[in-house]
C-alpha positions in Angstrom: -47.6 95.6 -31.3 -45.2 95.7 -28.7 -43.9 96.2 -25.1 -43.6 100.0 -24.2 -43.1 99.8 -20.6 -43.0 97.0 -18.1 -43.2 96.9 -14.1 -40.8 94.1 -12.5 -41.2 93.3 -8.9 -39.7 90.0 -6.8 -41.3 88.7 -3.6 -39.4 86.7 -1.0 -41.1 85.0 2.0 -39.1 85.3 5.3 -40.0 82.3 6.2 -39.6 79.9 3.8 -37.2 81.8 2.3 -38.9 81.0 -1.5 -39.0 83.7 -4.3 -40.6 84.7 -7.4 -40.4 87.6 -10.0 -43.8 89.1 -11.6 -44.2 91.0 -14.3 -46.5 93.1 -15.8 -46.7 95.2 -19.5 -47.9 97.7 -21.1 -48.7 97.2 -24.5 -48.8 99.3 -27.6 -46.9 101.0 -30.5 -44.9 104.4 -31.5 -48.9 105.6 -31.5 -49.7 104.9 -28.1 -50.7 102.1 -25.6 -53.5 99.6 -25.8 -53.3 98.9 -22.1 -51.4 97.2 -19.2 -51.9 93.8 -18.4 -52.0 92.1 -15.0 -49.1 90.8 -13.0 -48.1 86.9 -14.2 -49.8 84.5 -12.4 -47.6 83.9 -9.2 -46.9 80.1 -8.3 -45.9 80.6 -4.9 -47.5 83.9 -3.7 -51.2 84.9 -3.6 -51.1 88.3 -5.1 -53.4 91.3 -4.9 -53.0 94.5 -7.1 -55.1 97.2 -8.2 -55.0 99.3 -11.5 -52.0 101.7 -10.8 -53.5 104.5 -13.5 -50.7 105.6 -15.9 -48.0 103.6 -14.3 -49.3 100.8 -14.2 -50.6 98.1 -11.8 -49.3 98.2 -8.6 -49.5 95.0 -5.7 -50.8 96.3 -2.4 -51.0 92.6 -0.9 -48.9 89.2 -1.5 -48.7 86.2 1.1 -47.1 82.7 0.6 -49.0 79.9 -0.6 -47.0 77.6 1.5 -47.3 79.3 5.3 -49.8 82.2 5.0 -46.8 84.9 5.6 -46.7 88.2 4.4 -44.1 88.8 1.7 -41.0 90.9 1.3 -40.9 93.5 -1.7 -36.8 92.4 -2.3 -37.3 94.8 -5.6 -39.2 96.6 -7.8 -38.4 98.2 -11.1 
């Protein structure tokens, strides 16, 4: 089994200026997906998603761990 698709997107907090890349992937074979998983856990940023349907998961909230501030969506792939 292996990776079919993936979605990629870094946070940056403005104010501390710290940032982080999260991943998640979709799973499966040339005869279909078993799934997406979740985002990686984040080490600096506490995230929230929600189950994105076909395209995967998607984050609708993230905040620093360090100062409570909202963070920046620098890129998403």
């Amino acid at each position: 089994m292996g990776t079919i698709d993936k979605n990629t997107v870094t946070l940056r907090c403005p104010t501390c200026d710290t940032s982080e890349t999260l991943t998640a992937v979709e799973y499966g074979s040339v005869y279909g997906s078993s799934g997406w998983g979740d985002f990686n856990e984040s080490t600096y940023f506490n995230v929230s998603s929600e189950d994105g349907g076909i395209g995967g998961p998607q984050i609708v909230s993230a905040k620093c761990k360090e100062c409570n501030c909202d963070a920046v969506f620098e890129s998403v792939s």
